[in-house]
N, C-alpha and C positions, 0 to 999 in steps of 0.2 A: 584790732587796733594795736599799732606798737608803739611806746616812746622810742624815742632815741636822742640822745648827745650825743654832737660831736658836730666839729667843722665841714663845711663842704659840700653839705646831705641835700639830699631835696628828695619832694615826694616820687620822682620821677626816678633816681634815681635807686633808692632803696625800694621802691615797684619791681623794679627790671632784674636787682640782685637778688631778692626774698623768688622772682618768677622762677629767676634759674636755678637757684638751691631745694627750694621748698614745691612738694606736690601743691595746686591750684586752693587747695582748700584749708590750707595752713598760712598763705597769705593774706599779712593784714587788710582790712579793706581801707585804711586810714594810719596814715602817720603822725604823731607828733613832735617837733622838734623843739629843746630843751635845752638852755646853756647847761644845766645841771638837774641830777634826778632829786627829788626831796628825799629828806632822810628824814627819819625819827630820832628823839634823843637818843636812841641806842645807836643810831648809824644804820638802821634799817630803812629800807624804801616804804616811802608813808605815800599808801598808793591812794588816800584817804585826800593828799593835797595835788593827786595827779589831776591835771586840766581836761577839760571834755574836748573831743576834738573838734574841729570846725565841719560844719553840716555838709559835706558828700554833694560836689557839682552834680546834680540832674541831666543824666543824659536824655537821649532823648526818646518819648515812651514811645513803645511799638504795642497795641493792642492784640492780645492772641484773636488768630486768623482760622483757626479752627476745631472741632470739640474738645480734643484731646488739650489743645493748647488752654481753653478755656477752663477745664476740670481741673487738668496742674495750675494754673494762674490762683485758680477760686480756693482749692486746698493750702497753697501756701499764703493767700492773706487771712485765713481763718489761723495758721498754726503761726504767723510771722504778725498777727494782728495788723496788718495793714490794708488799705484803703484800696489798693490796685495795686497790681504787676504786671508787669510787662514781659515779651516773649524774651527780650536779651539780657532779664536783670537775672542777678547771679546771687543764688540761695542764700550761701554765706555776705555776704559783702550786704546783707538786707539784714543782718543780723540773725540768719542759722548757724546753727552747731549742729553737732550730733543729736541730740538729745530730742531737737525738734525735728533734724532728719528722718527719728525713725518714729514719730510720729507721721509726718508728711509719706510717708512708707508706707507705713499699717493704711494711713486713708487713701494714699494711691489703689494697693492690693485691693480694698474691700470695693472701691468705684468701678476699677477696669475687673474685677475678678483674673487678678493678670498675677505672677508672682514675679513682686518685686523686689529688689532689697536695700537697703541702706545703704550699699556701696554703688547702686545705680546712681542718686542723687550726687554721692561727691564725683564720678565720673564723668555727669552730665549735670552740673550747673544752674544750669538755666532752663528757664519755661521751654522752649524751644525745643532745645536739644534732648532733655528728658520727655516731653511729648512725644518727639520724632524715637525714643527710646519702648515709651510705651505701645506704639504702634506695630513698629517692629517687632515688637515680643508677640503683641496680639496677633499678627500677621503667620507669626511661628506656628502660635498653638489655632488658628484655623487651617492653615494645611496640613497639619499634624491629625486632623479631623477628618473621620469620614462622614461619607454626603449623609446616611441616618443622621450621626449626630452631630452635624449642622444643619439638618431639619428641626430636630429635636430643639436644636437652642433656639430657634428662629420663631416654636412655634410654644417654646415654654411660659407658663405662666407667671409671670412676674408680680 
């Protein structure tokens, strides 16, 4: 979320300027516009009377469409505490950061037995695209595989 003052601004606008300056996941997911920032007696920013921003238009939800999409959906409403996700909603912008990145990471790894890493999720976003991410990597490490052991996994004891 960023404040801002100043004349002229709109959300659309500082969207398109933060898109072009800043990597995807350093962009606010919400603006707010301000004749003026609060200050504290000292003339500090008293982030204590900053306003909450207004609740985030609902685009429109696309249910994951297959397992991969369903595991990534299911992991980030356990680490994002939310209700559902959707294949084209975007990690951060749901309120991730880092921090639950590499949580969402570790329980990626331990589900697909895949290695993943915290810079997969900022490169890919979204349900969708990090699904299509995980797949691809599993795809990697079974041709990487000789036919013993993908017998071997197919016939192991879980």
């Amino acid at each position: 979320m960023g404040y801002v003052v100043g004349d002229g601004l709109s959300q659309e606008i500082l969207q398109t300027h933060c898109r072009a300056q800043l990597p995807h996941y350093l962009v606010p997911s919400a603006f707010v516009l301000l004749d003026a920032l609060p200050l504290t007696v000292q003339g500090k920013l008293d982030t204590a009377a900053l306003p909450e921003p207004a609740a985030p238009e609902a685009g429109t939800f696309v249910a994951p469409r297959s397992p991969a999409e369903t595991v990534v959906a299911q992991i980030w409403c356990e680490v994002l505490d939310l209700p559902r996700v959707g294949v084209h909603d975007d990690f951060f912008a749901l309120g991730g950061h880092s921090l639950r990145a590499v949580a969402v990471a570790s329980r990626l790894r331990t589900a697909f037995d895949c290695p993943l890493q915290v810079r997969d999720l900022f490169e890919h976003p979204t349900v969708g695209r990090l699904a299509a991410a995980v797949e691809s990597r599993l795809l990697e490490l079974i041709s990487q595989m000789s036919d013993d052991e993908i017998d071997l996994s197919l016939t192991a004891d879980f």
